[in-house]
N, C-alpha and C positions, 0 to 999 in steps of 0.2 A: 759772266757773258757780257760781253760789250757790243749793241746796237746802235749801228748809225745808219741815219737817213742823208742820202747826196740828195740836193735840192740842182734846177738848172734848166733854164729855157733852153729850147734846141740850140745846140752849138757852142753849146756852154763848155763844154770839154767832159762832161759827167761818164762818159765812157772811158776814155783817155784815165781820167783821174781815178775812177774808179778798179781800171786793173793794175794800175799802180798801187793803190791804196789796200786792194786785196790780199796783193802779194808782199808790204812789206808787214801787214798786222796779220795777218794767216787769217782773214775774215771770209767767210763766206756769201759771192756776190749773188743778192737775192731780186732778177729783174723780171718783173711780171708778165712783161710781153715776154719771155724766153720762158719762164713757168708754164702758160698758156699756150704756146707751140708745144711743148714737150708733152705735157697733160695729152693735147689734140692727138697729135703725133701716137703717142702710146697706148690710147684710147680709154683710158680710164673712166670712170664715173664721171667725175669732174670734168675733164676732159668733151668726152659728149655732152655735158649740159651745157659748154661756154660752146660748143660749135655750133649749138640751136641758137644762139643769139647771132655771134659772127656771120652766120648763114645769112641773118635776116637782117645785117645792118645796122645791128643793136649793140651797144655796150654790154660788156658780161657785168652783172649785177655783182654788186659788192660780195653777198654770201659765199659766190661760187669762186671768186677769186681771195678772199679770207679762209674759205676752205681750200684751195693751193695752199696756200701760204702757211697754215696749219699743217698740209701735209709735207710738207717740203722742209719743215721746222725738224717734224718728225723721223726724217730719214737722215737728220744732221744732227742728232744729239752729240753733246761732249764737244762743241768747237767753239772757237774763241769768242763769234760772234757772228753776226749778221751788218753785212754791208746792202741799205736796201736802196733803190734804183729805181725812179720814176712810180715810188708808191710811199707813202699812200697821194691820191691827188685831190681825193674832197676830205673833208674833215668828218663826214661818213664814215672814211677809208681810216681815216687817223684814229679816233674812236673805237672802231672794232680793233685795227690791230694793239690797242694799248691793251682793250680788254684780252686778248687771244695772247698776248706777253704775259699779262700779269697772270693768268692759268700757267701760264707755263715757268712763273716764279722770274721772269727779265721784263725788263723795258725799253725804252729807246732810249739811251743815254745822250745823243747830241745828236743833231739836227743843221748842219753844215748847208748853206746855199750859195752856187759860185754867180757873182753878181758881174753881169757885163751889158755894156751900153748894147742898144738896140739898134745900130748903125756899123758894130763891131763881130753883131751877132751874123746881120744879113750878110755883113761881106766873107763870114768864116763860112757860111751856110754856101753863100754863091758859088763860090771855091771848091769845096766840097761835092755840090752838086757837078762838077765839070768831071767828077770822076767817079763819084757814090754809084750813078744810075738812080737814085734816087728821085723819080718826078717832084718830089715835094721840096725840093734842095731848087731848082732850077727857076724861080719863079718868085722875084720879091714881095707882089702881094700876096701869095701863097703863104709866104715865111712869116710877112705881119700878121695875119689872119691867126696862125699858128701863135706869135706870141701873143694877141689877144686873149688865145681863149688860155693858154699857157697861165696868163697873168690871172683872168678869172678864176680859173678852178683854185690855184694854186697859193692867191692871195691868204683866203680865210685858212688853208692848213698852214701856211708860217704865222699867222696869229693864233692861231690853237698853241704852237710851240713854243711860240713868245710868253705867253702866257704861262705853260708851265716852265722858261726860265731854260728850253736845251735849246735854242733857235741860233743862230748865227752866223751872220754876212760874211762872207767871202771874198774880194776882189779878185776876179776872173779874169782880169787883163796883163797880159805880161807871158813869160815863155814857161813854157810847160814844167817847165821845173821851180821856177818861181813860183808857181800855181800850188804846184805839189806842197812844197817848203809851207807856203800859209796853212794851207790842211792840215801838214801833220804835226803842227805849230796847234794849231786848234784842237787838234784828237789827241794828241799827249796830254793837252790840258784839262780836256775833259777824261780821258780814265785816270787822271791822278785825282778827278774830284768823283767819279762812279763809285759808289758802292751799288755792289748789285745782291 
């Protein structure tokens, strides 16, 4: 099984790349806000415990979203892998899901970040917002505020990955197939060195 984490400040393209990427390695796209709707949605256990926080304006706590992610694992057995999607975002979130892999006999094999200037991001964002509906697209201090806290959570889990050696920059700038081309430039390279 082959696990990869897309890393990417808004507007980074991590959508875009991502159903690219799903479709040409037959991976399975694992994105926690979409987990978290569905959970709600279907009303599951999970599901009502993360809408008592949402309710209240709170983060759903790491367990209850480790516990998706455990479930969600569970109704995919037997596929190629896991493409995961704005998770984990504290080193919290990285820590349990290594432990909740290695029960499950896999890991994260490579840890991909698409790296784009901050001047490059707001104008894709601005863009964007002229046709998303998206209030949070429409509004440049909104959008820095966003990469602030982007860059804080996000810092220490790329050094969690550095550390164990699957971390790796990206250049995010350029046309979307150039983009593609670096990734999967990257993801060959790493399952030709994954043993899982």
């Amino acid at each position: 099984m082959f696990n990869l984490i897309l890393f990417g400040p808004p507007g980074s393209g991590k959508g875009t790349q991502s159903d690219r990427l799903v479709e040409k390695y037959g991976l399975i796209h694992l994105s926690t806000g979409n987990l978290l709707r569905e959970e709600i949605a279907n009303k599951t256990p999970l599901g009502k415990e993360a809408k008592k926080f949402i309710d209240h304006g709170q983060l759903v706590p790491d367990e209850v979203v480790i516990g998706m992610v455990d479930s969600f694992f569970d109704r995919h057995k037997n596929v190629n892998g896991f493409l995961f999607d704005g998770f984990p975002r504290t080193v919290a979130q990285a820590q349990a899901l290594d432990k909740l892999l290695a029960l499950k006999k896999t890991d994260i094999a490579s840890v991909l970040a698409l790296e784009v200037t901050e001047q490059e991001l707001i104008n894709r964002l601005l863009n964007r917002g002229k046709t998303s509906g998206r209030s949070d697209d429409n509004s440049e201090d909104v959008i820095r505020k966003r990469f602030i806290v982007y860059t804080n959570e996000t810092s220490p889990v790329a050094d969690y990955y550095k550390k164990a050696r699957k971390f790796k920059a990206i250049h995010g700038e350029g046309s979307v197939d150039e983009i593609n081309a670096a990734l999967r430039q990257a993801i060959d390279k790493a399952m030709a060195n994954h043993k899982d």
